[in-house]
C-alpha positions, 0 to 999 in steps of 0.5 A: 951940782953938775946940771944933767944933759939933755939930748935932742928929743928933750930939749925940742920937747921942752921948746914945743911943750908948756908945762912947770915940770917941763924937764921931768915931763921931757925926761919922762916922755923920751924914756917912752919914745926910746922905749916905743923905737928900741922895741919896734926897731928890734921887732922889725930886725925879726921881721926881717927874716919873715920878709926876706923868706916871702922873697926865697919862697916866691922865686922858687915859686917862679922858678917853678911856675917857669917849668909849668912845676915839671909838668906838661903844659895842657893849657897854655892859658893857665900856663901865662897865668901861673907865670904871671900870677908867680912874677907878681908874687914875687914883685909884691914879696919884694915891694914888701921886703923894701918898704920894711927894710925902709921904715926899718932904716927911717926908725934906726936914724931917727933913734940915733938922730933924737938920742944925740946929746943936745949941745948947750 
C-alpha cells in the first residue's frame, strides 16, 4: 500500500500536535483550514469590486468638490471643507482598497505556501 502524501500544514501539524490519531486529525484539520482559505480568498476577490467602486466613486467626488459641484463658490470656508473632506475621502477609500487587497494577497500565498506537498 502506497503511504499517502502529506503537504506542509499536515506534517508542522503532526510535529506540533499530541494525539494517536495524529495523521487523521491532521488530514482532518487541513481539510478545514483549505476549506476556511479557498472561501475567504474568494469572498475577498468579490470584495474587491466593492473596494475598488469606494475608490472611482471618491475621486468623482473630488473631481466634484474641486469645481464646488458646478456651483458658485458663496463660502470659501465650506469650499476648503469640501475639498479637504473629498481628499480624505479618497485617502481613506484608497487605505481601504490596499489593505484588502494586502490581506487578499497574504491568504493566496499562505494557501499555496501550506498545500505544497511536504518532501519526505
Amino acid at each position: 500500500m502506497e503511504k499517502k502524501k502529506i503537504n506542509v500544514f499536515e506534517t508542522s501539524f503532526i510535529k506540533t500536535a499530541k494525539d494517536e490519531n495524529i495523521e487523521e486529525l491532521a488530514e482532518k484539520t487541513w481539510r478545514n483550514a483549505e476549506s476556511a482559505l479557498k472561501s475567504n480568498i474568494s469572498n475577498l476577490e468579490g470584495d474587491s469590486i466593492d473596494f475598488e467602486d469606494s475608490v472611482e466613486n471618491a475621486e468623482a467626488d473630488l473631481n466634484a468638490a474641486r469645481v464646488n459641484n458646478g456651483e458658485a463658490i458663496l463660502d470659501r470656508p465650506l469650499f476648503i471643507a469640501n475639498l479637504v473632506s473629498s481628499k480624505n475621502y479618497l485617502t481613506n477609500a484608497q487605505d481601504a482598497l490596499k489593505n484588502h487587497l494586502a490581506t487578499l494577497e497574504f491568504l493566496k500565498k499562505e494557501y499555496a505556501s501550506l498545500k505544497k506537498m511536504a518532501s519526505k
